[in-house]
C-alpha positions as CSV (number, residue, x, y, z in Angstrom):
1,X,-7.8,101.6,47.7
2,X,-8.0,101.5,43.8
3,X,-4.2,103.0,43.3
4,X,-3.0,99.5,46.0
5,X,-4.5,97.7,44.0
6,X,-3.2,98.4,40.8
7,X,-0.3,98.1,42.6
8,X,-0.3,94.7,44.2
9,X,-2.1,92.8,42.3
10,X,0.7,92.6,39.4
11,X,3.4,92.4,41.8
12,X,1.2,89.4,43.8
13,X,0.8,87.9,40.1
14,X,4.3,87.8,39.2
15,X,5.4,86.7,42.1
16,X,2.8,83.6,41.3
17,X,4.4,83.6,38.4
18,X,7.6,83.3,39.2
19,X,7.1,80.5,41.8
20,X,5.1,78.5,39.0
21,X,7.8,78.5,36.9
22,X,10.5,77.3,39.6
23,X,8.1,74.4,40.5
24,X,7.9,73.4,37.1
25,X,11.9,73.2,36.6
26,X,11.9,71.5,40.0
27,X,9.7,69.1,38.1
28,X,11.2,69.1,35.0
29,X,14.6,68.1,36.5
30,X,13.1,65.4,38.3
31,X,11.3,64.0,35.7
32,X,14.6,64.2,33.4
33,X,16.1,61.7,36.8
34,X,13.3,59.3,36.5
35,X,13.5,59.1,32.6
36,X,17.3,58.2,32.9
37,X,16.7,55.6,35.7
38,X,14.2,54.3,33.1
39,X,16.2,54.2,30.4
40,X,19.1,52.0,32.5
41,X,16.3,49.7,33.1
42,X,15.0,48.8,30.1
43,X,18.9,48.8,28.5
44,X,19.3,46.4,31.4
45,X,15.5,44.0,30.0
46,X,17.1,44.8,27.0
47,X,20.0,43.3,27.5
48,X,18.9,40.1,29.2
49,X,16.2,39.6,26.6
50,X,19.1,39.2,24.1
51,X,21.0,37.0,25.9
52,X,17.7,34.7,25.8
53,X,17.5,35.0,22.2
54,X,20.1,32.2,21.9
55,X,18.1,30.2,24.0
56,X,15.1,30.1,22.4
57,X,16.9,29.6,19.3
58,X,18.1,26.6,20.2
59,X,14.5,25.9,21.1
60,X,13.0,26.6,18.1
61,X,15.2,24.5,16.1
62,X,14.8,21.5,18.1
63,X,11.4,22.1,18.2
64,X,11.4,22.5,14.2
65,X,13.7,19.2,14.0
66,X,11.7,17.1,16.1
67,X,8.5,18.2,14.0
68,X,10.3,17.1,10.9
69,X,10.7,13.6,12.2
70,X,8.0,13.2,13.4
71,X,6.4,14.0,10.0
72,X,8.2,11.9,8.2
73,X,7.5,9.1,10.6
74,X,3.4,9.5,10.5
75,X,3.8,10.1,7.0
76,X,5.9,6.4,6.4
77,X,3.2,4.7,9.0
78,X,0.5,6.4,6.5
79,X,1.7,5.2,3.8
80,X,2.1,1.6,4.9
81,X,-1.3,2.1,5.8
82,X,-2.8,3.3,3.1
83,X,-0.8,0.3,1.1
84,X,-2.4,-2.7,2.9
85,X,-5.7,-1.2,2.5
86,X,-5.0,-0.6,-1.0
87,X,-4.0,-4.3,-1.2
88,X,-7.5,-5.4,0.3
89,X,-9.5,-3.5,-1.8
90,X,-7.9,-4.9,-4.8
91,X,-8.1,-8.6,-3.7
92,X,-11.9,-7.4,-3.0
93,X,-12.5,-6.7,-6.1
94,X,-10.8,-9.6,-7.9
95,X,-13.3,-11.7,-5.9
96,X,-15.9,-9.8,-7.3
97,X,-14.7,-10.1,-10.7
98,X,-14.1,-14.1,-10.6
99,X,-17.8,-14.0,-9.0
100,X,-19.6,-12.0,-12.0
């Protein structure tokens, strides 16, 4: 019983062996199939992504040219603002000085 032992039991684990490693180069090659279908897709993202870029370009600068004016605008209004105020205040206190 001993000597059938020592006999099938390294034949039984090679054989384990063996089939081990052709499931994991079964795997292996699949999993090289999937990476390559992943890599066509994300080329293909990659691809629109860029083609978007000029888009949001565009975007940005209008975005950036529209800010502009209307800074300049709020910043005229401001200072027309700030001028009439200014203008009060002094008449203010010419009142105040003809008074003391």
């Amino acid at each position: 019983m001993l000597d059938f032992l020592n006999v099938f039991l390294p034949i039984a684990l090679y054989i384990v062996g063996i089939i081990t490693l052709i499931i994991i180069m079964i795997l292996g090659i699949k999993l090289i199939g999937v990476l390559d279908k992943v890599d066509r897709v994300v080329d293909n993202i990659e691809d629109k992504v860029n083609s978007l870029n000029v888009a949001f370009s565009i975007i940005d600068k209008a975005t950036e040219s529209i800010t502009t004016i209307g800074n300049t605008v709020l910043g005229a209004v401001n200072n027309a603002v700030a001028k009439v105020f200014k203008k009060k205040d002094e008449d203010t206190d010419k009142e105040e000085d003809y008074y003391e």
